[in-house]
N, C-alpha and C positions, 0 to 999 in steps of 0.2 A: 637461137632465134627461130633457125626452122621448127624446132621443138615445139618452141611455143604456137606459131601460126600451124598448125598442124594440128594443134588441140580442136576438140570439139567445143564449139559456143556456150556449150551448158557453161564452164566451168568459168564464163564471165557473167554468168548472171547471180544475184542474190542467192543467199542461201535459201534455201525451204526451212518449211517448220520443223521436219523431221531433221535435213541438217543441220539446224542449229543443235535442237537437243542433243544430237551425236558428237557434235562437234565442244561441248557443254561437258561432255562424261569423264570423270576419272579414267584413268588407262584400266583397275581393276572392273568398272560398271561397262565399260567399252566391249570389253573380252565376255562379259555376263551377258549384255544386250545383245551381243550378234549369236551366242549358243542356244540364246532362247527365243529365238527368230522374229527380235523385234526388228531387223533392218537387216540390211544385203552388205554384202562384201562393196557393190557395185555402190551403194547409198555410204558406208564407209570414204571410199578413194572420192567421191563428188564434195564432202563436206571439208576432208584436209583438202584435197586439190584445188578447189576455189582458192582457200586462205594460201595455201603453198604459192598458186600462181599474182595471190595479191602483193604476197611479202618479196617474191619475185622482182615483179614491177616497181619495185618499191626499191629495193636495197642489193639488186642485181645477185642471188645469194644462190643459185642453181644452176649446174652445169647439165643437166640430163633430167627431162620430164618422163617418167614410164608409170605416169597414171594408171591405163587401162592395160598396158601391159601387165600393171603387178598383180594379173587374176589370171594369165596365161598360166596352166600348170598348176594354182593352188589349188591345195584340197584340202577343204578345212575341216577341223577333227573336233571336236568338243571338248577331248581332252587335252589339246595343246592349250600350254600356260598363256599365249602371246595370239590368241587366236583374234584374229582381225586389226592387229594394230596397227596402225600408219606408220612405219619408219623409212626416214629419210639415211644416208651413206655419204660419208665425206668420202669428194673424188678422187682418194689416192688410194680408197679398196676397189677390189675387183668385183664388179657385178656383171654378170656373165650379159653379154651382150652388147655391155655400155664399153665405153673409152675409158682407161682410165690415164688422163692424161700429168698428173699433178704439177699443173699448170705448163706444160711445153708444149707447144705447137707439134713437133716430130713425132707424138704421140696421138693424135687427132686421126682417127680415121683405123683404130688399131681397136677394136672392144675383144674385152677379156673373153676367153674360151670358156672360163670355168669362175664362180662363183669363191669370193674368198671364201675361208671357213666360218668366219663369223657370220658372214650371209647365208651359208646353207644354215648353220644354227638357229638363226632367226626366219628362215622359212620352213624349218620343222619344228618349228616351234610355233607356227600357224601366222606368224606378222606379214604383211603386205611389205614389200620393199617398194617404194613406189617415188621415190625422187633422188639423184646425188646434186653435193653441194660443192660452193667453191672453196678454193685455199689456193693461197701464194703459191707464186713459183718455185719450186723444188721444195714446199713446205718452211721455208725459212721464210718467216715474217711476221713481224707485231702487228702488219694489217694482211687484210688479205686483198690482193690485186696478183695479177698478172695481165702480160699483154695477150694472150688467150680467149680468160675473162671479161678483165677489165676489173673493174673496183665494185668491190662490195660494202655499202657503205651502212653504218650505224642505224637501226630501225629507229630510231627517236629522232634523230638529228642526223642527215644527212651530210654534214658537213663535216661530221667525225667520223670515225672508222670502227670496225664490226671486232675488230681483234682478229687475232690468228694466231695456230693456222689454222684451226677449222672455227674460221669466223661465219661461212655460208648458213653453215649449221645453226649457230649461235643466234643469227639475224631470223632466220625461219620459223625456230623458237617462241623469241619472239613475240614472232605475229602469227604465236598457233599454228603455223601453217605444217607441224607435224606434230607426233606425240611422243620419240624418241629421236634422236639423232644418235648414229656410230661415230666416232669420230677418232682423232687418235693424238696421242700424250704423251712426248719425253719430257721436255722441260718448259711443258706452261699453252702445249697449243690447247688443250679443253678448257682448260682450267679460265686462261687469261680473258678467250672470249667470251665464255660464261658469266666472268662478272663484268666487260666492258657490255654485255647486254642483255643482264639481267633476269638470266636463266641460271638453271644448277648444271655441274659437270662433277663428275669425282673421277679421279685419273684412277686407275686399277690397277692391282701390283700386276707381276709381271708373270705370266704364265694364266693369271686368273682366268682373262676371255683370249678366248683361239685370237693370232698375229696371223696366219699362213693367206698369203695371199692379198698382203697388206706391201703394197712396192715403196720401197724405198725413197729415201727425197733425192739421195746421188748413188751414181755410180761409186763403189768401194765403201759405202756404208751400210753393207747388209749385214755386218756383226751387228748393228746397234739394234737391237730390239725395238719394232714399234708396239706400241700398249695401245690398244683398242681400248675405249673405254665409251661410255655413254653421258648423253646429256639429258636436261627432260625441260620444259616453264617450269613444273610443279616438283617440289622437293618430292611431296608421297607418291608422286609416278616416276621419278627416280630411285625410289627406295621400292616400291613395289617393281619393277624393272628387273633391277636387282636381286631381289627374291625368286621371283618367276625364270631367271635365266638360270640360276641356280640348281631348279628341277630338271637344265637337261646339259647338267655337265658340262659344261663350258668347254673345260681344259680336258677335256679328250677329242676334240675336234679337230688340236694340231694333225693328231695321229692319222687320220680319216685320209 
């Protein structure tokens, strides 16, 4: 909540014409548009953060707003694959600054020193990191609530639920309010929200995209492998997603 009242006014008002169109683009014309200087990093983060803060309001789906923080340190390159994309982080990865609390109170007030690996990947690779999302407590759950959060509820009907665990994601989705979500997948947390809300997920084998820095849901469960995988609305910005993360080697990130 402080998060949110904290935000600048802009990001409650109507979109502009410029954000709409931006907001309107394939993830491939997105990454074109900002190299060839039709719009700002800063006109980027205003056209998802309006929609991010709407689907917010809407379906309780974000634990961490860093809008205008996500241009603190970028520096964007023409040649990165992912340059100016909006991605959002389910809260059980490390984003250096933030909480990562997956869903426990004992955690609150604790933000990551260092950036998982998959989040440095996707910030050399030129993406905005600029919201994380909710999930159940300790990640165990077909909805996503905890008493932290609270409920984050189905973007069509609020009386149903988002899926889990990375339902935050799912619901943001959506309602646009990002152009990729991180999220992560043993047995059915992408997967299941994605279709209780009508967006794509594809779980990823296991080593594909860097895990390091991805906290476990309990204690004694760091053998289990967690599998970072991605979600998108659009099927061809998942599959182009996929392509472009590709060019920067993914599976050598653990190592890093």
């Amino acid at each position: 909540k402080d998060r949110v009242d904290a935000l600048s006014p802009v990001y409650g008002v109507p979109h502009t014409d410029l954000e709409s169109k931006i907001h309107g683009l394939s993830l491939s014309h997105l990454v074109d548009g900002y190299a060839e200087g039709h719009f700002s990093g800063y006109d980027i983060i205003r056209a998802y953060g309006k929609r991010a803060l709407a689907a917010h309001n809407a379906t309780n789906c974000l634990t961490d707003l860093i809008f205008d923080d996500a241009l603190t340190g970028w520096d964007p390159d023409t040649k990165q694959p992912l340059l100016g994309v909006p991605i959002s982080i389910k809260d059980c990865i490390n984003v250096q600054g933030c909480d990562t609390t997956v869903g426990y109170s004992r955690n609150v007030r604790r933000p990551a020193a260092r950036d998982a690996a998959i989040v440095r990947l996707l910030r050399d690779a030129g993406a905005l990191v600029y919201a994380k999302t909710t999930n159940p407590t300790g990640l165990f759950g077909c909805e996503t609530f905890s008493d932290l959060f609270g409920y984050t509820s189905n973007p069509y009907n609020a009386a149903f639920a988002a899926g889990g665990s990375t339902g935050g994601g799912a619901a943001l989705l959506a309602y646009r309010g990002s152009k990729i979500e991180i999220g992560t997948d043993i047995g059915g947390s992408l997967r299941a929200p994605a279709h209780w809300c009508g967006v794509y997920g594809m779980k990823a084998s296991v080593g594909r995209f860097p895990g390091e820095g991805c906290v476990s849901c309990s204690p004694g469960l760091e053998g289990i492998q967690i599998i970072t995988s991605p979600m998108a609305h659009d099927l061809a910005d998942l599959e182009e997603f996929w392509k472009r993360m590709m060019q920067m080697q993914p599976w050598k990130y653990d190592r890093v």
